[in-house]
C-alpha positions in Angstrom: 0.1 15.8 -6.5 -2.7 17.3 -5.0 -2.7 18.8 -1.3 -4.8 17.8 1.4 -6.4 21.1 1.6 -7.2 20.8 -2.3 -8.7 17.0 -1.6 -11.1 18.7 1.6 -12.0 21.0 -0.6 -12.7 18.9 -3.7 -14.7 16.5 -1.6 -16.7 19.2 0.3 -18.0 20.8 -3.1 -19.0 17.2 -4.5 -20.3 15.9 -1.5 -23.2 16.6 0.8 -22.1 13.7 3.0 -18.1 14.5 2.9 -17.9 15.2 6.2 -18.6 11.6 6.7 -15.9 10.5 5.4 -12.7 9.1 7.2 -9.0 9.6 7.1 -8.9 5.7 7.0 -11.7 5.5 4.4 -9.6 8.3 2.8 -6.5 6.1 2.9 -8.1 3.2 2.2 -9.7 4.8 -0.9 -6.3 5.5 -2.6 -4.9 2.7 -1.7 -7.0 0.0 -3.4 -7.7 2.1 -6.3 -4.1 2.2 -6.9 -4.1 -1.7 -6.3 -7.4 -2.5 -9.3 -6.1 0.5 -11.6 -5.8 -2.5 -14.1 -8.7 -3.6 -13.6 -10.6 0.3 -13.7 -8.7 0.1 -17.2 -10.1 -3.3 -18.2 -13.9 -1.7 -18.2 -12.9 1.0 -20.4 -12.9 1.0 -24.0 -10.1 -0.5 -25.8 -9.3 3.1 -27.3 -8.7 5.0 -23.9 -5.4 5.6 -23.6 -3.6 4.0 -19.9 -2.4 7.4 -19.2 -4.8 9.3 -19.0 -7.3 9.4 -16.1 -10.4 8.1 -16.4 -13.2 10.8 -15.4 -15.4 8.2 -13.4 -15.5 5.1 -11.7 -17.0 1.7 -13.3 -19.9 0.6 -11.9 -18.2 -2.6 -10.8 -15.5 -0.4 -9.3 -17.8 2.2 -7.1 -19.7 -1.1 -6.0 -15.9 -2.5 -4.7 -15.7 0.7 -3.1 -18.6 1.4 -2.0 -19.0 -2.3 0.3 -15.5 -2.6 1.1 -15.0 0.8 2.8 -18.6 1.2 4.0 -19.1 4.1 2.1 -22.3 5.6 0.1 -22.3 6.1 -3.6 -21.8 9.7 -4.0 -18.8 9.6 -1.7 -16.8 7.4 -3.2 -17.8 9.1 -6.4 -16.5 13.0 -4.5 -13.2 10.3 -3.5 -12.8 9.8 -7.2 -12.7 13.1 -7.9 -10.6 14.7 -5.3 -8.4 12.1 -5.9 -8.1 10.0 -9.3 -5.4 12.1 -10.5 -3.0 11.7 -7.5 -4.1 7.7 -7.8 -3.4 7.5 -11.5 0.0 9.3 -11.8 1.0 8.2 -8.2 4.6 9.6 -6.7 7.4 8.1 -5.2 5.7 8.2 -1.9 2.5 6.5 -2.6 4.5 3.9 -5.2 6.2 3.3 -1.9 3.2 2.0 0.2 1.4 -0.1 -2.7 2.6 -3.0 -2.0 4.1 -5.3 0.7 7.1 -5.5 -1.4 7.2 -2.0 -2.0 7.3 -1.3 1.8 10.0 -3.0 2.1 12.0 -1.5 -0.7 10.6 2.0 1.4 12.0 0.6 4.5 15.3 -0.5 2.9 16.2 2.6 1.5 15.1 5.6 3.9 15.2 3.6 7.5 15.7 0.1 7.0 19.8 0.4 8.1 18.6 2.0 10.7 16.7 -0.9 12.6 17.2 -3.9 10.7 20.9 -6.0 10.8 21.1 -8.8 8.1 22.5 -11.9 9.0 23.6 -15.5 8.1 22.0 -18.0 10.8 23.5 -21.6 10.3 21.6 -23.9 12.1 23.3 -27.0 12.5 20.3 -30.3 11.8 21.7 -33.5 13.2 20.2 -36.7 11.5 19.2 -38.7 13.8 19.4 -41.7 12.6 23.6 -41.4 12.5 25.0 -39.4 15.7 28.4 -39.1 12.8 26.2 -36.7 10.4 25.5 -33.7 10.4 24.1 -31.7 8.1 24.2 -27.6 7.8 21.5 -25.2 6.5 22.2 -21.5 6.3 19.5 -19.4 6.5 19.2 -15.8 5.3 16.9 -13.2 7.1 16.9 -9.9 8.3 16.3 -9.3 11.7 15.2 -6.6 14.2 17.4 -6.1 17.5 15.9 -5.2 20.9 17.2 -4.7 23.8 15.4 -4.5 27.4 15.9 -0.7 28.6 16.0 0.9 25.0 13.3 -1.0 23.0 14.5 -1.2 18.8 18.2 -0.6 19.0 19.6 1.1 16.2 23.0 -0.4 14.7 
């Protein structure tokens, strides 16, 4: 994985414009390229292997980019390169943050017992139409404790 320093640097020698270029854009920028990697490797030839990085963008790709973080061609282009590697054989950390699902998982395992109790609610539904019936429904969710003074209480 590549260091912030060695991305700064990357993107100031391909860019003229790199010092235009975000944290968030940054962030961004891996982000949904590790969300459409399937789809970078759908525009490549049927004989490039899924391991190994591709050198540059799709055109339909650079376009995504390009409108949905507000960025010019040649910086998402000097994004590519700083980064594609660190995208395309991504860590636990950024496997971590893919995903809503994978936050969780994240969450679960390095904090999540921290903040978060789980629980059985039952919640008792009374038909209406006989005052004799009742009827239970359990419900499993986790949920976050507060309290007034403290803010999150850890358990």
């Amino acid at each position: 994985m590549s260091s912030l320093l060695q991305v700064l640097n990357i993107l100031r020698d391909s860019s003229r414009n790199a010092v235009n270029v975000t944290v968030s854009q940054l962030v961004a920028f891996i982000l949904l390229c590790g969300r459409v990697k399937s789809n970078i490797l759908l525009l490549y030839p049927s004989d490039h292997h899924p391991t190994m990085t591709p050198p540059i963008l799709p055109k339909e790709t650079t376009k995504f980019l390009q409108r949905s973080l507000n960025m010019n061609l040649e910086d998402v282009e000097a994004c590519w390169s700083a980064v594609q590697d660190d995208v395309w054989h991504e860590d636990n950390v950024l496997k971590g943050v893919l995903s809503d699902e994978a936050v969780q998982d994240t969450f679960a395992t390095y904090g999540g017992s921290l903040y978060r109790v789980y629980i059985t609610i039952i919640r008792l539904l009374i038909d209406t139409q006989c005052s004799n019936s009742i009827h239970s429904h359990f419900i499993s969710t986790y949920i976050i404790l507060y309290q007034l003074r403290m803010s999150i209480c850890p358990q």
